[in-house]
C-alpha positions as CSV (number, residue, x, y, z in Angstrom):
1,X,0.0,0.0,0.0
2,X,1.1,3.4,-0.6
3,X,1.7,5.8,1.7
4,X,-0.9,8.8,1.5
5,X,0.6,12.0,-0.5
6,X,0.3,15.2,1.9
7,X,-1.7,18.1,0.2
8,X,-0.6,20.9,1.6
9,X,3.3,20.1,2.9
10,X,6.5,21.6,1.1
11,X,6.7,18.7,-2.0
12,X,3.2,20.0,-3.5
13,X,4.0,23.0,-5.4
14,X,1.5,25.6,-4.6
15,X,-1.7,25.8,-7.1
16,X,-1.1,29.0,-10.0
17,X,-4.8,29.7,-10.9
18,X,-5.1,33.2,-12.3
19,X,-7.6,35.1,-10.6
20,X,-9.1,37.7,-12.0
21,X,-10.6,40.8,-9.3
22,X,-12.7,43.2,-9.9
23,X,-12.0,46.5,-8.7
24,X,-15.5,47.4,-6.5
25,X,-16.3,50.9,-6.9
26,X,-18.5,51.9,-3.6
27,X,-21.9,52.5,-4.4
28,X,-22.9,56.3,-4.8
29,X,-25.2,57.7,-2.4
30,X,-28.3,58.9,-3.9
31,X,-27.5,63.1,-3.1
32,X,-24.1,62.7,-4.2
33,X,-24.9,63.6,-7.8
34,X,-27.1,66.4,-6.6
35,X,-24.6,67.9,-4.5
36,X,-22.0,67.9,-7.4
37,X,-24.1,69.7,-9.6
38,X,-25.1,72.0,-7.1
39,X,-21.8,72.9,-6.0
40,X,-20.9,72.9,-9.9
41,X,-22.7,75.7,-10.1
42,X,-22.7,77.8,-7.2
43,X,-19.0,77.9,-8.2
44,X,-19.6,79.6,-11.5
45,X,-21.4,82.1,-9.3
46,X,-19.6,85.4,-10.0
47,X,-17.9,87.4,-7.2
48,X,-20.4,90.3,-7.0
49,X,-23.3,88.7,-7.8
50,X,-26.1,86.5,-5.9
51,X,-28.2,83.7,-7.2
52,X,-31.5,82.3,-4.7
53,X,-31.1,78.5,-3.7
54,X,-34.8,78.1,-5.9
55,X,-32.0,79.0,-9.3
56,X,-29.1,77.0,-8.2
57,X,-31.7,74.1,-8.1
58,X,-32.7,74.7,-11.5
59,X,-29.6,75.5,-12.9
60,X,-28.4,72.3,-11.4
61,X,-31.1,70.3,-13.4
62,X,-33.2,69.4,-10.1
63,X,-36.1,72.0,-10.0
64,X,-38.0,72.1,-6.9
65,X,-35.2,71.2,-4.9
66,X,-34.1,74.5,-3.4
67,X,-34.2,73.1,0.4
68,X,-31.5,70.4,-1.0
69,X,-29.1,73.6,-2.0
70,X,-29.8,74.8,1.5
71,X,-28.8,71.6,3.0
72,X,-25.3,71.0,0.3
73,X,-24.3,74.8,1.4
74,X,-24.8,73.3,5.0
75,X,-22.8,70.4,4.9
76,X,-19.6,71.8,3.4
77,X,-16.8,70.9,4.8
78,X,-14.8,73.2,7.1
79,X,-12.6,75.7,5.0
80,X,-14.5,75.1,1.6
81,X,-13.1,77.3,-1.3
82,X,-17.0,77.1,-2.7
83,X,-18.8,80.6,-2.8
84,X,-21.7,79.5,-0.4
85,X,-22.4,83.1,0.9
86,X,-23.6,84.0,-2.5
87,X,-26.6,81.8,-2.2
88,X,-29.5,83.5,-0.7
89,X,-33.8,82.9,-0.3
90,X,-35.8,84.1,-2.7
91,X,-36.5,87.3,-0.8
92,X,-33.1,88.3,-1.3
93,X,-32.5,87.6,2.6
94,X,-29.5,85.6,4.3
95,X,-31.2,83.0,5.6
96,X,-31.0,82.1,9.4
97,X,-28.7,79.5,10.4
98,X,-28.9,77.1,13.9
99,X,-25.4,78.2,14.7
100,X,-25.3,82.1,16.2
101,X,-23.0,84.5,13.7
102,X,-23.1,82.9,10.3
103,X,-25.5,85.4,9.0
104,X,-23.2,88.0,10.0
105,X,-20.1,86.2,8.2
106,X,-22.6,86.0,5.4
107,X,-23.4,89.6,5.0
108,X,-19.3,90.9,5.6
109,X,-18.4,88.4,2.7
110,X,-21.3,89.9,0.5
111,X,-20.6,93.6,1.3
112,X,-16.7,92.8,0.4
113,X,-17.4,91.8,-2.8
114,X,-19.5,95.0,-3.3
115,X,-23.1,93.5,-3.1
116,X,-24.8,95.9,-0.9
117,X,-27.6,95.2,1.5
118,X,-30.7,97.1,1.8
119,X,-32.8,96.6,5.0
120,X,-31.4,93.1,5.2
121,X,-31.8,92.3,1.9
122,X,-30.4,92.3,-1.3
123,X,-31.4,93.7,-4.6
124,X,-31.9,90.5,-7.0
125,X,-32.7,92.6,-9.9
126,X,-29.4,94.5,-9.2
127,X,-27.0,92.2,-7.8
128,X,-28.9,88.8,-9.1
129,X,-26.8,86.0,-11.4
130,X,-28.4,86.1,-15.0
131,X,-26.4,83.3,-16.5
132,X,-25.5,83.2,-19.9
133,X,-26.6,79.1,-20.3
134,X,-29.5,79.1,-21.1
135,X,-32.2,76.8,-18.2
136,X,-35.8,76.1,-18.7
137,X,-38.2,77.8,-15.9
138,X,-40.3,76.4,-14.2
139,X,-43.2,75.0,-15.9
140,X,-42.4,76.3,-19.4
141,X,-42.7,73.5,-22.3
142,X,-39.9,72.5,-24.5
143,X,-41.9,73.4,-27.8
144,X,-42.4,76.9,-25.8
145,X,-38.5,77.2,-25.7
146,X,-37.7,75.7,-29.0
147,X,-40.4,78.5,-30.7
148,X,-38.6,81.2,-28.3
149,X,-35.3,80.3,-29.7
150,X,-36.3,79.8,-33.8
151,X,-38.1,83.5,-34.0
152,X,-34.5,85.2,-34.0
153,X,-34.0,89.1,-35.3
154,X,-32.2,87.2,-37.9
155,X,-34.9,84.7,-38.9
156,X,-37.7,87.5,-39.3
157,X,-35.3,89.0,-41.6
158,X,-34.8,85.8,-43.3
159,X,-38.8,85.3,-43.7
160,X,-39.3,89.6,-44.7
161,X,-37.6,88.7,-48.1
């Protein structure tokens, strides 16, 4: 009888079997692609000018989600180079905060970059963001936009003769 063969001592060479691995890539939270675009655009925010959390939202291709900018501007992390104190309510206000001061910071940022505050507030019309991309509002139709951007100066010329 033959003696039995150890499997796993020093005279079996050790098994090569290719494996292949797959890199795992973490799944991505539902708001993370929210929070990219929104702080994609509030950094094309120009110093000087203001734009309400209601546009960023839009802008950002989620309308109706202006709390959500309210809540990306809250969770920025500590020494953020993102313009967040150019985001303001629709009233033109700096909106209250749970920790005491921020407004303040808010409004000193705002008035160094020249935006001035009247009665707490802000001029929109003045001091608003009027981007030059071009973002449907809020319950206009495509065909609506599509006609708006057809009838040109140069296409009425064009049809004139």
């Amino acid at each position: 009888m033959a003696a039995p063969v150890a499997r796993h001592g020093p005279s079996v060479a050790p098994y090569r079997v290719a494996v292949t691995r797959r890199t795992v890539t973490p799944p991505t939270a539902p708001g993370d692609e929210l929070r990219a675009a929104i702080r994609a655009v509030v950094r094309r925010v120009p110093r000087g000018r203001v734009a309400t959390y209601g546009q960023i939202a839009v802008l950002a291709g989620f309308p109706r989600h202006a709390r959500q900018v309210g809540h990306a501007m809250r969770d920025l992390p500590q020494g953020s180079d993102l313009p967040w104190h150019r985001v303001l309510n629709a009233r033109g206000e700096v909106s209250p905060r749970a920790a005491v001061g921020w407004e303040d910071v808010q409004r000193d940022l705002l008035e160094q970059e020249g935006v001035e505050l009247a009665r707490e507030r802000v001029d929109l019309a003045r001091y608003g963001w009027k981007p030059r991309t071009p973002h449907p509002r809020p319950g206009e139709a495509a065909s609506a936009r599509a006609r708006r951007r057809t009838t040109s100066h140069a296409a009425a010329l064009r049809t004139r003769g």
